[in-house]
C-alpha positions in Angstrom: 94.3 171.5 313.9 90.6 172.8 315.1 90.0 176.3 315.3 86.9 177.6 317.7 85.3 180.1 316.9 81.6 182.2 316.7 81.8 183.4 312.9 80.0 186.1 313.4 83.2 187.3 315.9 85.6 189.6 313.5 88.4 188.1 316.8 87.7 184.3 315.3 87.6 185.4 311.6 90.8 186.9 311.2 92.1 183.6 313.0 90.5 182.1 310.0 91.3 184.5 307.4 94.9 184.0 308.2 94.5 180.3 308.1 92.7 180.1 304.7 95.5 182.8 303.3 98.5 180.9 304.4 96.2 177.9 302.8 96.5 176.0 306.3 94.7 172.3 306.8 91.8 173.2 310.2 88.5 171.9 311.1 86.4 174.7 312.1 84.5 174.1 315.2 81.5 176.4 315.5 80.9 178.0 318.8 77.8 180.1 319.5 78.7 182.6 322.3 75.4 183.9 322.4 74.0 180.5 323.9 77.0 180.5 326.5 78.7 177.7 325.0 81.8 179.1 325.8 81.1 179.1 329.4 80.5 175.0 328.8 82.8 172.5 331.0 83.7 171.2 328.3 84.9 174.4 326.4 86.5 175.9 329.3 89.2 172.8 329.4 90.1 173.9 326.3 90.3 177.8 327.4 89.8 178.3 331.0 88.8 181.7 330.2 85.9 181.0 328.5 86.5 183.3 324.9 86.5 182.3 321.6 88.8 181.9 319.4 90.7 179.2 320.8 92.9 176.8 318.5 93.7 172.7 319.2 97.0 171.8 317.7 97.1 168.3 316.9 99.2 167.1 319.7 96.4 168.6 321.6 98.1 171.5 322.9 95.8 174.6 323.0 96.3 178.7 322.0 94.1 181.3 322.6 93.5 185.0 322.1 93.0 186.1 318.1 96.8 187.9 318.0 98.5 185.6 319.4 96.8 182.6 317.7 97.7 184.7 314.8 101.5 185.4 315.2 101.6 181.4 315.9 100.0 180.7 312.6 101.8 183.2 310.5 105.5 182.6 312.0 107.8 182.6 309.6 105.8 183.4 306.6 105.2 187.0 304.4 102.5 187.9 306.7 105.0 189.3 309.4 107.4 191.7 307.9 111.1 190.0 308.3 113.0 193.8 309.1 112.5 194.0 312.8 111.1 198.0 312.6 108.2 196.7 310.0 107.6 193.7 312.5 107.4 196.1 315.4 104.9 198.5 313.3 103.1 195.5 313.0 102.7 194.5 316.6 102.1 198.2 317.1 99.1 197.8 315.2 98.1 194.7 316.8 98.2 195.8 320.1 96.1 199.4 319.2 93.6 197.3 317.6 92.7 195.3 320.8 93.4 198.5 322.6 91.9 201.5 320.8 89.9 199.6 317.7 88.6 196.1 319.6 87.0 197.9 322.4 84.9 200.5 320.4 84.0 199.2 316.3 83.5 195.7 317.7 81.8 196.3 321.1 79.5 199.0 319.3 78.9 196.2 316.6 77.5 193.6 319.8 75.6 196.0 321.2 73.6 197.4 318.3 73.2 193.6 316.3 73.3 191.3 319.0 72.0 192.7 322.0 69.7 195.5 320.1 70.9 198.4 322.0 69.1 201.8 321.1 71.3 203.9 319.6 70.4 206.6 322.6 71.8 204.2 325.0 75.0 203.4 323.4 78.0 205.0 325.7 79.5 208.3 323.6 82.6 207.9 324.5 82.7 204.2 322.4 80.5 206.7 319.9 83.7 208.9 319.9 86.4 206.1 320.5 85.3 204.5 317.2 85.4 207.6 315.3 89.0 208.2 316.3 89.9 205.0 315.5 88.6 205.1 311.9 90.0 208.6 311.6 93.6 207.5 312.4 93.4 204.5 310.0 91.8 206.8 307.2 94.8 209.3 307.8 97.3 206.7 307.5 95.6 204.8 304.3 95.8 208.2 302.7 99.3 207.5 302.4 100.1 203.7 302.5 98.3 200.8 300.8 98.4 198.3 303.5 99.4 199.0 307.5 102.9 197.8 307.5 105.6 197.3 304.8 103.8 198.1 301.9 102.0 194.5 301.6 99.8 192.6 303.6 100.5 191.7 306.9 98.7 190.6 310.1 98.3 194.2 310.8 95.8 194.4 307.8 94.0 190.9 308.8 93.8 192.4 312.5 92.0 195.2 311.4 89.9 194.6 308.3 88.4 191.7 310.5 85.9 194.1 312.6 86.5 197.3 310.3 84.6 195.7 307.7 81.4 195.7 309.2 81.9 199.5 310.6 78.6 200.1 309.8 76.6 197.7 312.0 78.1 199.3 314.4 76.8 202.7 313.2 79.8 204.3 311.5 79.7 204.7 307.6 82.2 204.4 305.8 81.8 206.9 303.1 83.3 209.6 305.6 86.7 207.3 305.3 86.9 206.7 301.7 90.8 205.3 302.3 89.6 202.7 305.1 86.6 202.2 302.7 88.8 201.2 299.5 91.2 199.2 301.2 88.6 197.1 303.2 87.7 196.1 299.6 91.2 195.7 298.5 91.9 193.6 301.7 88.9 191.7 301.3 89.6 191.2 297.6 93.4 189.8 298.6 92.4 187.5 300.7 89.1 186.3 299.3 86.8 187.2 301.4 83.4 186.8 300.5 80.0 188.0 302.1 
């Protein structure tokens, strides 16, 4: 299997951090998305949509967006909760995260490190999107260790993957000491280093 992916993208990391937990055999095929290699002939046979991360099975069929990718990847293993509520939770999650999370933490993150957006031209309501989304998650980490089930799951992988680097995208994490704790403990489960 090759997985492509820009490692600096939190979407192609947690395709890789759910590969490297469920200790899966890939080739990782870098792709800069800043130089508009995903726009490439080449790339876009692979993913006609152009985005990143995009996975080649070996018969040479192809999978893209991170969720999915990551549902394929996990099927049948501990990282999607076998009781069909818990599993549900879990999509729940997935789908708010590229709904409600994706769209503020990790677009705020671009902006401010890759395109070098002043902070006074940043759009508020992303500001205040982000904010919200880190509340919600510190509310709910108050009370459980992990998003679904009480262990890890591809609800935690989801959203550690851009979560972890809340503050490049100018949110600190000291005002969600929950989220803060179990980034670390997520990190610390699945190895993540750097």
């Amino acid at each position: 299997m090759r997985i492509y992916g820009d490692s600096r993208s939190g979407n192609c990391l947690k395709v890789k951090f759910t590969a490297d937990h469920l200790r899966l055999g890939y080739d990782w095929q870098e792709i800069d998305i800043m130089t508009g290699a995903c726009r490439a002939e080449e790339f876009q046979k692979l993913n006609p949509a152009g985005q990143v991360p995009v996975i080649e099975l070996d018969d040479g069929r192809t999978l893209a967006q991170s969720n999915a990718i990551m549902l394929y990847l996990a099927d049948g293993s501990r990282l999607i909760p076998r009781r069909r509520y818990e599993r549900a939770k879990m999509w729940e999650w997935l789908f708010w995260e590229q709904y409600s999370h994706e769209p503020t933490i990790a677009v705020l993150r671009f902006q401010k490190q890759f395109l070098k957006t002043p902070d006074d031209e940043l759009d508020p309501k992303k500001v205040d999107g982000g904010r919200a989304a880190l509340k919600l998650m510190d509310d709910h980490l108050a009370k459980n260790d992990y998003f679904v089930g009480g262990r890890l799951s591809l609800a935690d992988i989801a959203l550690v993957a851009y979560t972890r680097w809340a503050d490049e995208a100018g949110f600190d994490l000291a005002g969600a000491p929950d989220v803060a704790a179990w980034v670390a403990r997520i990190e610390d489960e699945l190895g993540i280093t750097g």
